[in-house]
Backbone as CSV, one residue per row, in Angstrom:
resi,resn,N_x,N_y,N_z,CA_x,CA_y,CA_z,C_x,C_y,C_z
1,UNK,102.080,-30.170,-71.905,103.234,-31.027,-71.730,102.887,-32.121,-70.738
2,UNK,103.141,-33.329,-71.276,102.771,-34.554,-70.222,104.060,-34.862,-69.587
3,UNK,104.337,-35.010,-68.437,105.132,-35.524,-67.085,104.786,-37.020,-67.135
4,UNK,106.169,-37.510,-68.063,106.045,-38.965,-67.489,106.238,-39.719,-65.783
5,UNK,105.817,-40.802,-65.625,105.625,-40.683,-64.332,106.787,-41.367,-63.602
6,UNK,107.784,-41.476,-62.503,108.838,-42.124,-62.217,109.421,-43.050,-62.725
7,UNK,110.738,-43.351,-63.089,110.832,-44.609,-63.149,111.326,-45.472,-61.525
8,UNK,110.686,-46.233,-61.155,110.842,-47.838,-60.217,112.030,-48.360,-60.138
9,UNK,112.962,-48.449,-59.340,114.081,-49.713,-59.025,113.021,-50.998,-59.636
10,UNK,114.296,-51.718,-60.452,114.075,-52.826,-60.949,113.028,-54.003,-59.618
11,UNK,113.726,-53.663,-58.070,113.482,-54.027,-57.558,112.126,-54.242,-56.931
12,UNK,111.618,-53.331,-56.485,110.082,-52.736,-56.569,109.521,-53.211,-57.550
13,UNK,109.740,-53.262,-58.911,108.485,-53.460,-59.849,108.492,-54.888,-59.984
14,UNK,109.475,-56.184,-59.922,109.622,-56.994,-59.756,108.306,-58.097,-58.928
15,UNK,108.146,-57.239,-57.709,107.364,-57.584,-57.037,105.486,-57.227,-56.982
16,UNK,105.269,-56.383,-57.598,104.131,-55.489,-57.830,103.131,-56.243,-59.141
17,UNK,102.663,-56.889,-58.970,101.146,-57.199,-59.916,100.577,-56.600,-61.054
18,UNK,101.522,-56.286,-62.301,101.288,-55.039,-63.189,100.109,-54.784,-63.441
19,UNK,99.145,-55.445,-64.099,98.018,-55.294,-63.542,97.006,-55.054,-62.933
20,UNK,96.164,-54.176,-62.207,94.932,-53.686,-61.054,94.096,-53.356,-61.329
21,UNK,92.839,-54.107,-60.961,91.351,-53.762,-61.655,91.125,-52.649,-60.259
22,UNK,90.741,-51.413,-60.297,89.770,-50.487,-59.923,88.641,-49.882,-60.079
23,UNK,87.583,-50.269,-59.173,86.235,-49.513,-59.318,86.111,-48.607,-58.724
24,UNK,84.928,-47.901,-59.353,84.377,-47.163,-58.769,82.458,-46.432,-59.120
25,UNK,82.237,-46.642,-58.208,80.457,-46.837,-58.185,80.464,-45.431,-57.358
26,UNK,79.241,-44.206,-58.757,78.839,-43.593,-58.208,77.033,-43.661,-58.369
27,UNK,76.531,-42.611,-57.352,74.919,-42.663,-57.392,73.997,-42.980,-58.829
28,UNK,74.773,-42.400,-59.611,74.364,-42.744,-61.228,75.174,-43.580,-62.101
29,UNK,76.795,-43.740,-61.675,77.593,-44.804,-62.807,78.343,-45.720,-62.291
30,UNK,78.482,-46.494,-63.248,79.523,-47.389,-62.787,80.862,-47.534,-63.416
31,UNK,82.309,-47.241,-63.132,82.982,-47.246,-63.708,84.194,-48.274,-63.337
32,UNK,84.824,-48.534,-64.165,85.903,-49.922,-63.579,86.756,-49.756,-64.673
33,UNK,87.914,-49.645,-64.242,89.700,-49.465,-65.383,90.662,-50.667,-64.861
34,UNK,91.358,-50.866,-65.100,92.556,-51.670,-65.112,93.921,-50.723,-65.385
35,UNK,94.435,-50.836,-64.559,96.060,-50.022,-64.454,96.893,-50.206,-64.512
36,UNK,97.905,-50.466,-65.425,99.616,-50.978,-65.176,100.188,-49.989,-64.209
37,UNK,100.431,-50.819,-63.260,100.926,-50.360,-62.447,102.378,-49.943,-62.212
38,UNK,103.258,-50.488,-62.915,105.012,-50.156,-63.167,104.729,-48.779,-64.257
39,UNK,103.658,-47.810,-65.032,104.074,-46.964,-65.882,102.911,-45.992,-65.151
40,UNK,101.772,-46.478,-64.709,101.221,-45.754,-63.998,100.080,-45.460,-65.332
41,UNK,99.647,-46.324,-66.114,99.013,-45.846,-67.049,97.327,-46.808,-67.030
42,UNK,96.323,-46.471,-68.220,95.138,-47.183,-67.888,95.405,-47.807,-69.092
43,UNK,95.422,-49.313,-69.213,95.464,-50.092,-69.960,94.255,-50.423,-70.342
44,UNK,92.866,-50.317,-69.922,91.712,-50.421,-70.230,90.729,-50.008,-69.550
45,UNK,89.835,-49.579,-69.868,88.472,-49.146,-69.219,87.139,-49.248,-69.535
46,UNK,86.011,-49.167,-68.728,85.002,-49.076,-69.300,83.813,-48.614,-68.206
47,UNK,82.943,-47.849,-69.090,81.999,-47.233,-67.908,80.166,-46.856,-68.184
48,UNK,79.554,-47.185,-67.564,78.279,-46.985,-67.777,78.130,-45.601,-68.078
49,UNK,78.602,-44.916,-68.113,78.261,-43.769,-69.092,78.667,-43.007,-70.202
50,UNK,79.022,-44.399,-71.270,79.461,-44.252,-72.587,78.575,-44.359,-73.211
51,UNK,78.743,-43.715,-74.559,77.666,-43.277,-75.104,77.033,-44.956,-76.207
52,UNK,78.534,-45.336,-76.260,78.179,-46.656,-77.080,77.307,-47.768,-76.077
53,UNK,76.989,-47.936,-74.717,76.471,-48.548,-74.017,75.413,-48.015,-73.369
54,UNK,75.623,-46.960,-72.958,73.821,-46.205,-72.560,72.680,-46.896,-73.342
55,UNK,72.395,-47.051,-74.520,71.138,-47.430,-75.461,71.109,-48.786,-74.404
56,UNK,72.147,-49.534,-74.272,71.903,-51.012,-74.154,70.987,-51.531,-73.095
57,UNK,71.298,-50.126,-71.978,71.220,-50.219,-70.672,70.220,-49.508,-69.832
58,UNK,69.356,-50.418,-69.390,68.117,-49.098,-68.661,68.326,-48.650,-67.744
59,UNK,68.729,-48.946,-66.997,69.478,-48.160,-65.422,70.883,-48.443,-65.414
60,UNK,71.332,-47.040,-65.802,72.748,-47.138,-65.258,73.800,-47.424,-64.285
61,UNK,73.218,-47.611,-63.262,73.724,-47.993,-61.650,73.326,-49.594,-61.023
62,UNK,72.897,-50.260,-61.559,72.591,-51.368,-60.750,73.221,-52.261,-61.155
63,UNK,73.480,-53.479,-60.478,73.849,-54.715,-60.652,73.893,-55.095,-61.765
64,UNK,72.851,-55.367,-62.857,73.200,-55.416,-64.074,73.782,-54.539,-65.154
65,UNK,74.297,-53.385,-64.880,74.767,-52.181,-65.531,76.059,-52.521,-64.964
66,UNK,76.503,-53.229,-63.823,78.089,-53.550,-63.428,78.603,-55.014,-64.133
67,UNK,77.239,-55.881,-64.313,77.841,-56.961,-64.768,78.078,-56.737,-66.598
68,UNK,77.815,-55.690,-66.920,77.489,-55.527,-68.601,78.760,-55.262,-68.309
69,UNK,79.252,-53.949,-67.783,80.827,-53.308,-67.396,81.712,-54.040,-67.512
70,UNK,81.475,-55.279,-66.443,82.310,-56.108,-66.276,82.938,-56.922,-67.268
71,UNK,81.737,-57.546,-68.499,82.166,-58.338,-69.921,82.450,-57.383,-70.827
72,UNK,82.475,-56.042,-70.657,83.032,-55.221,-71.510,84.488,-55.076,-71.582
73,UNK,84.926,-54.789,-69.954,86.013,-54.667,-69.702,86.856,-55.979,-70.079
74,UNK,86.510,-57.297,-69.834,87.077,-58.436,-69.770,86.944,-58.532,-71.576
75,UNK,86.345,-57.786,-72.269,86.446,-57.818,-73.821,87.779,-57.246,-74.126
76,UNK,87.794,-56.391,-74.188,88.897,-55.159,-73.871,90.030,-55.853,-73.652
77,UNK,89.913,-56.477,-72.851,91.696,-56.733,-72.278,92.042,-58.099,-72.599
78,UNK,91.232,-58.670,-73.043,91.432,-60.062,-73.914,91.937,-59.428,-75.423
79,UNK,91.267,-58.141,-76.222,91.454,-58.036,-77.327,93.417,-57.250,-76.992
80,UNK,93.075,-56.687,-75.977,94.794,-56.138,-75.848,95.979,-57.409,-75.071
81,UNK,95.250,-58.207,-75.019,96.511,-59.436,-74.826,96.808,-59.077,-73.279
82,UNK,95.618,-59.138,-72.742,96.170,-58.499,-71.327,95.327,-59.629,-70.379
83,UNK,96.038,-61.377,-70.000,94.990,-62.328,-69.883,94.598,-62.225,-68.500
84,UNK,95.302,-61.890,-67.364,95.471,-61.601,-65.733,95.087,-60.013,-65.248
85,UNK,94.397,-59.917,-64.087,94.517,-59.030,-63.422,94.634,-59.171,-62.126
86,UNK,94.737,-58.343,-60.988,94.539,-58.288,-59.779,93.773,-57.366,-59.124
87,UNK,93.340,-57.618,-58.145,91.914,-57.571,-57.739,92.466,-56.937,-56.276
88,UNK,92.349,-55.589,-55.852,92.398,-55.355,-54.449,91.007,-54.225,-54.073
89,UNK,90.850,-55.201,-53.003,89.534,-54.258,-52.782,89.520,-53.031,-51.914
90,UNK,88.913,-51.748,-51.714,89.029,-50.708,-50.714,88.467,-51.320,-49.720
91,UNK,88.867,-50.951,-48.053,87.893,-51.421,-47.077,86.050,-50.988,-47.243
92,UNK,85.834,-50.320,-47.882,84.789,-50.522,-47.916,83.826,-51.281,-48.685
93,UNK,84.893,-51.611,-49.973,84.145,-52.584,-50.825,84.100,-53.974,-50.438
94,UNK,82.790,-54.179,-50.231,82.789,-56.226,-50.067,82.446,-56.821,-50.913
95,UNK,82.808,-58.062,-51.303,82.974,-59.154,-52.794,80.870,-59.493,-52.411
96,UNK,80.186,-58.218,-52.643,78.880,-58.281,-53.042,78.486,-57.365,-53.507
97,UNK,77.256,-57.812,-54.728,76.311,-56.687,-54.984,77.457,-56.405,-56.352
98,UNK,77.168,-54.877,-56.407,77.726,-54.708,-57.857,79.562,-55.068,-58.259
99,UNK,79.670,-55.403,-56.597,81.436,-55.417,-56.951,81.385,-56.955,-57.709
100,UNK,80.791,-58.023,-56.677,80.673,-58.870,-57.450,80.265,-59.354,-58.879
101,UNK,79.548,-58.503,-58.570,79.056,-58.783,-60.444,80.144,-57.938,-61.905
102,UNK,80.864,-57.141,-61.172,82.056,-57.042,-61.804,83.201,-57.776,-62.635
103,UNK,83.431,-58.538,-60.809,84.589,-59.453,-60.800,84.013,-60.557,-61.632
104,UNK,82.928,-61.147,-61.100,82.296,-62.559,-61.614,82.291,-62.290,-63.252
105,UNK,81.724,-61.380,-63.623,81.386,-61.305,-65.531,82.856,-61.081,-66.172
106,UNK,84.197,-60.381,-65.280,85.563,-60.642,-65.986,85.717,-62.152,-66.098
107,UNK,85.571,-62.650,-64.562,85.760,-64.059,-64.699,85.236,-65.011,-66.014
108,UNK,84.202,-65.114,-66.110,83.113,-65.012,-67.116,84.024,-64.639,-68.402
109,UNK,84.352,-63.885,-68.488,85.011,-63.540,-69.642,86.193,-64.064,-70.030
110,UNK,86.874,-64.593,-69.403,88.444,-65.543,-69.613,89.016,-64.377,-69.114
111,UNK,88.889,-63.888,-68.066,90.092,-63.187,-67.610,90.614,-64.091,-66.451
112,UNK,92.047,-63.845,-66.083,92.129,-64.743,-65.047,92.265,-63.887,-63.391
113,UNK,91.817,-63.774,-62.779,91.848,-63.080,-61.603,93.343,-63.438,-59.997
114,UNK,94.331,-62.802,-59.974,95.176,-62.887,-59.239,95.116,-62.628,-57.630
């Protein structure tokens, strides 16, 4: 049985960025989703350790295994009519290295970044 997830005062969601790109980089993958945030659901994803992208890719973890991620994802959410996202980073992530090459290849992709 699935537990849908709250519903939001009109008020609250009003203000909130439906939209949120989240990463996450481990020792071997790279993974990055996009979240509506008013239903609490993943509107898109994509991750270096799918089976349709492994062949493509010789090292799964590096910079270029985030920027492949990145035009995958920005495929994805162009084909679901989804043209904006927003972008918040954890304190530990800085706009370098594989985060960047994330963000930059959505960009790259006609997504528009908020």
């Amino acid at each position: 049985m699935v537990i849908p997830p709250p519903l939001r005062p009109l008020r609250v969601t009003e203000f909130l960025k439906p939209y949120v790109l989240k990463m996450h980089f481990t020792n071997k993958f790279v993974h990055a989703q996009v979240i509506h945030s008013p239903s609490a659901t993943v509107a898109a994803s994509a991750s270096s350790q799918e089976k349709a992208l492994r062949p493509s890719l010789g090292i799964t973890r590096d910079v270029a295994a985030a920027a492949l991620i990145g035009k995958v994802l920005g495929e994805r959410l162009l084909v679901k009519n989804i043209p904006a996202v927003s972008v918040f980073l954890k304190r530990e992530q800085k706009y370098h290295g594989k985060v960047k090459a994330v963000i930059d290849s959505l960009r790259d992709a006609g997504v528009k970044l908020l």
